[in-house]
Each structure stands twice: as structure tokens, then as C-alpha cells.
N, C-alpha and C positions, 0 to 999 in steps of 0.2 A: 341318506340325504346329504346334499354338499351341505356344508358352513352358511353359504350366502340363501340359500333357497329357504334353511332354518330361519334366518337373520330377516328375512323380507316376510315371512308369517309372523315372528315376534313384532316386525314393525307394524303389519297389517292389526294383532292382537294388539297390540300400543296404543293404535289408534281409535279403535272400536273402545277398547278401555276406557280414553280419556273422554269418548264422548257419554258410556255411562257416569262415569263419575259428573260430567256434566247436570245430566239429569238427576243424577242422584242430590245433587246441590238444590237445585231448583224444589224437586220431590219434597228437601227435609221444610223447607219453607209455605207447605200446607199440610197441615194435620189431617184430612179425609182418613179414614180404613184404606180405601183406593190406592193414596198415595201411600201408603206402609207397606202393605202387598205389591208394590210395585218398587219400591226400595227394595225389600225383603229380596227380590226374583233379583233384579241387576246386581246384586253382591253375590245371590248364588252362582250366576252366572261368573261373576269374578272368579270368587272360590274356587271354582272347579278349573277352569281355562288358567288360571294365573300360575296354578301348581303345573297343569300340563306343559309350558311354556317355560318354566322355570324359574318364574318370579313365585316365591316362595310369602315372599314379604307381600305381594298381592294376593295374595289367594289368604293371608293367615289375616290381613284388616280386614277384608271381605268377609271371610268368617266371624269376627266380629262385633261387625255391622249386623249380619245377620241374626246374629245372636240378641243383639241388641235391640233389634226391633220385635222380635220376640217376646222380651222382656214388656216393651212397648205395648205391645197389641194383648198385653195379662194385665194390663194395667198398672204394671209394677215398675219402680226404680226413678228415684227423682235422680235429675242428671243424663238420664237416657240419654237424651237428645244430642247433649253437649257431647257426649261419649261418642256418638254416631260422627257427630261432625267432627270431633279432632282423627276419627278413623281417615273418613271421606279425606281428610286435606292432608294424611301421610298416603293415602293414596293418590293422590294428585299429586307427592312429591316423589312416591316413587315410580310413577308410568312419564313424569318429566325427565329423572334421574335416568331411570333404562333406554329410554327414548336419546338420551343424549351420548348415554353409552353406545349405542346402536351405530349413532351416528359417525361418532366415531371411528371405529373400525370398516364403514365403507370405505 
């Protein structure tokens, strides 16, 4: 695969990214089971894509996260929450970070 064909899938993944992390923001601001389980799925979804891809640093706060809501859904761990969201918002700095790396180099 050329350079640019790689480069225009990490943008396409960049962008689907920042729109979970979106929801994922939205998500942490109702406590339902629903919304946990639905957190929980968009970070695995990170996790696995983010290493595919190359962003190491995404796929490793996505892991986490996930982890964290785990914790969450045992009922365990005062702090969870704040934990989950300082994840979410180095995730949001680094799909802005890569995203502007990307840019970059077109």
C-alpha cells in the first residue's frame, strides 16, 4: 500500500474516532447500565482500531477506559468516573495531535 492511500485510512479512522470520543463525552454524563455498555463497546472499538492504525497512545487510553468502566459496572472504585474522563480528553488530544500530523504531511 502507497504512503498516501495508508495516510487517507488513518484520516478516515481519525475521524470516526473523534466522533466516538464525542459520544463517549455525552455517554459519561448519564449514568443508565445502557450508557456504560455503550461506552464500554466505543473504547473497545478504539482499542482494537487505534493499535491497527498505529496510534498506540489510542488504543492504550481506550484500554483504559474500558477497563474502567468495568470497574464501574462491579460497583467498585470511587474516582472511576473522573478516571474515565481524564482518559476521554487525552483522547481527544491525541486524534487532534495525529489529525494535525496528518495534515501536515499532505
Amino acid at each position: 500500500m502507497v504512503d498516501h492511500e495508508l495516510d487517507e485510512l488513518r484520516r478516515e479512522f481519525l475521524t470516526e474516532a473523534q466522533e466516538k470520543v464525542s459520544e463517549m463525552e455525552s455517554t459519561l454524563s448519564t449514568e443508565s447500565a445502557d450508557s456504560l455498555d455503550r461506552l464500554a463497546y466505543l473504547a473497545h472499538q478504539l482499542k482494537g482500531s487505534g493499535g491497527s492504525y498505529g496510534y498506540q497512545r489510542i488504543s492504550t487510553d481506550a484500554a483504559e477506559i474500558e477497563k474502567a468502566v468495568e470497574r464501574m459496572t462491579k460497583g467498585g472504585g470511587a474516582g472511576v468516573r473522573e478516571k474515565i474522563r481524564l482518559h476521554v480528553e487525552s483522547l481527544r488530544a491525541e486524534i487532534s495531535r495525529s489529525t494535525e500530523e496528518l495534515s501536515a504531511r499532505a
